[in-house]
C-alpha positions in Angstrom: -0.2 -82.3 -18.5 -2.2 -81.2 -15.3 -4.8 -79.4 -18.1 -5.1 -83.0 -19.9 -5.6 -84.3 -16.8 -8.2 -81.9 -15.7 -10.3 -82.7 -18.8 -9.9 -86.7 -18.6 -11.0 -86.4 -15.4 -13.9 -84.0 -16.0 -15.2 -86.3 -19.0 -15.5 -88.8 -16.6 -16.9 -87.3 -13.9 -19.8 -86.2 -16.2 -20.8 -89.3 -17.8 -19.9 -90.8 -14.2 -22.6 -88.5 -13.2 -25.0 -88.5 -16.4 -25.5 -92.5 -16.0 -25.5 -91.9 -12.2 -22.9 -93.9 -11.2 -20.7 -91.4 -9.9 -19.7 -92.9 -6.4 -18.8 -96.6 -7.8 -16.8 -95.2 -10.3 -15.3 -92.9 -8.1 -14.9 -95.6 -5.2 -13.4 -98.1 -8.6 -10.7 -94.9 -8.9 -9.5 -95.2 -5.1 -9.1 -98.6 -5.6 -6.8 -97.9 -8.7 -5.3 -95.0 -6.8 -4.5 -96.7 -3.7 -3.2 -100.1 -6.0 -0.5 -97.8 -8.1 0.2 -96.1 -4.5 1.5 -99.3 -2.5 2.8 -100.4 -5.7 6.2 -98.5 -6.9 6.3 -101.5 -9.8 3.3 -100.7 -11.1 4.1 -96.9 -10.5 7.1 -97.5 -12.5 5.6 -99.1 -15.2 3.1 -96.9 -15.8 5.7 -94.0 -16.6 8.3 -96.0 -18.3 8.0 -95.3 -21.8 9.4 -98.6 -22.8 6.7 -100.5 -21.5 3.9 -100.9 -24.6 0.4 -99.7 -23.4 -0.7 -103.4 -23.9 1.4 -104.8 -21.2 0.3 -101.3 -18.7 -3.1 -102.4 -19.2 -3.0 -105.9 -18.4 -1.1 -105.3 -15.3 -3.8 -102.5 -14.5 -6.8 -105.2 -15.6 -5.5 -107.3 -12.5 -6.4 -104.7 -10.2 -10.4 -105.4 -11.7 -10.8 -108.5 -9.6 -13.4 -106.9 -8.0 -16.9 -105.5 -9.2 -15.5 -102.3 -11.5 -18.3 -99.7 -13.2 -17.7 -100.5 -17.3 -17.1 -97.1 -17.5 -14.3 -97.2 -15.4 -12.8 -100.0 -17.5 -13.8 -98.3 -20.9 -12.2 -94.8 -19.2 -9.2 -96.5 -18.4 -9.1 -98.6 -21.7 -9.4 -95.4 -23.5 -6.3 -93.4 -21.7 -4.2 -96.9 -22.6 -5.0 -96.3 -26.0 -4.3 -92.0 -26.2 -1.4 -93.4 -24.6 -2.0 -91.1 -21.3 -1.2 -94.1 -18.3 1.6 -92.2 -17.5 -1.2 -89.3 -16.1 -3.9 -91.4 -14.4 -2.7 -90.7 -11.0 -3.2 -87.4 -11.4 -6.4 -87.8 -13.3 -7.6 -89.6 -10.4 -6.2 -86.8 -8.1 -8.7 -84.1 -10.3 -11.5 -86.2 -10.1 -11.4 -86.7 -6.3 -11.5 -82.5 -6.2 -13.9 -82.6 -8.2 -15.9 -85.3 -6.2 -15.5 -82.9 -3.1 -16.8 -80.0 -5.1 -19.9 -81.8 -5.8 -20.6 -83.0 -2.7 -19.7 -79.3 -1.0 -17.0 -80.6 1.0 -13.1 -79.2 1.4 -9.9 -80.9 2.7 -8.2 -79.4 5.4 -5.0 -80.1 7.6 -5.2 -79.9 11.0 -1.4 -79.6 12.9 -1.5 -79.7 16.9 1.8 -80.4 19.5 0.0 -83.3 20.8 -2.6 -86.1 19.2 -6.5 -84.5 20.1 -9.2 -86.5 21.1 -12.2 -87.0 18.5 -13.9 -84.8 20.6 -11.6 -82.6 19.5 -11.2 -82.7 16.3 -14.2 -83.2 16.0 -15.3 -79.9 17.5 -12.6 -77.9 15.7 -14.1 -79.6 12.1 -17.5 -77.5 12.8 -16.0 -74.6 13.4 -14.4 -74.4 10.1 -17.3 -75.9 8.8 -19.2 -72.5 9.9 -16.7 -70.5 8.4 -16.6 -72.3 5.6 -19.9 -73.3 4.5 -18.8 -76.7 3.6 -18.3 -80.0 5.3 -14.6 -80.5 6.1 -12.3 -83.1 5.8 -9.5 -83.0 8.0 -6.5 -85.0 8.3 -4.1 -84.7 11.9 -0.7 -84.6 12.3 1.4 -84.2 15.3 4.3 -81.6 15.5 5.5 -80.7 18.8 7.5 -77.8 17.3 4.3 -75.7 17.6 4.5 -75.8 21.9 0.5 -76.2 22.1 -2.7 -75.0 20.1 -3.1 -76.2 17.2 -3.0 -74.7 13.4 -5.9 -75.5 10.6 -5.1 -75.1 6.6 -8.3 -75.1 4.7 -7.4 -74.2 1.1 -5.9 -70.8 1.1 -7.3 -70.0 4.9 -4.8 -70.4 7.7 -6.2 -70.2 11.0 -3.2 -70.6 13.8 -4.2 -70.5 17.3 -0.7 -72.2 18.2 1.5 -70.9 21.2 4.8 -70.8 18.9 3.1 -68.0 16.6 1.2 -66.2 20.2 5.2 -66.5 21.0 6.6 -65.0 18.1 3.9 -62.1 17.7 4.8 -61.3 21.4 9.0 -61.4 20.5 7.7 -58.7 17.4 5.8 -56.8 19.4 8.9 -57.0 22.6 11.1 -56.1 19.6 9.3 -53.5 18.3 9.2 -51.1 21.2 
């Protein structure tokens, strides 16, 4: 299904960009995105192959209280119809990459024993920013488990400056000997 996905979400993201109305409709998909997120009914519904595509979309057409991009509705009028609701979150998920891609940005995790200041983070960002080239969006979490320093995933790069792995590469090279 993810290769379905991919191309849904690729069709949209070039007429998106072709009527140049790329950021609405993808600001319209967060919205979607974020609805089927805090909703598990509507998550349910969407995959539940009992439920007729009719009744999917209405429940989805109350989420469009707001200003939506016709092309969103149309787009997800159409996946109703090819009977692909069960796949929008994921469709959604591909065109958000894709939305990074365009604008040269990359998601990244950042992992430290203790919350950082801004400052911080904010510092560590440009760093892998240099290294990468792109502008990086990174999101914290806290795990004390790693004693201090931090460790930064930015797709398949891996930079750990934490004092459990100086620890363990000091226990190889102890054991080692």
């Amino acid at each position: 299904m993810s290769r379905v996905a991919k191309r849904y979400a690729k069709a949209l993201f070039e007429l998106a960009e072709e009527r140049k109305v790329l950021e609405k409709v993808y600001e319209d998909l967060q919205t979607v995105s974020d609805t089927i997120k805090d909703s598990e009914e509507l998550r349910n519904m969407l995959v539940n192959p009992l439920v007729n595509e009719a009744d999917k979309l209405k429940a989805l057409n109350g989420i469009f209280s707001g200003p939506f991009q016709d092309l969103t509705r149309n787009f997800i009028e159409l996946i109703a119809e090819k009977r692909r609701l069960p796949i929008l979150p994921d469709i959604i998920s591909k065109f958000y990459y894709m939305m990074l891609e365009y604008n040269n940005q990359v998601e990244g995790q950042l992992v430290s024993a203790v919350d950082l200041e801004a400052r911080q983070v904010q510092e560590i960002g440009k760093q892998i920013e240099r290294i990468t080239g792109k502008k990086v969006i990174l999101s914290k979490r806290v795990e004390p488990s790693i004693i201090g320093g931090f460790v930064v995933k930015v797709e398949d790069m891996v930079i750990d400056s934490s004092i459990r792995s100086q620890l363990n590469r000091l226990r190889e090279q102890l054991i080692a000997r």
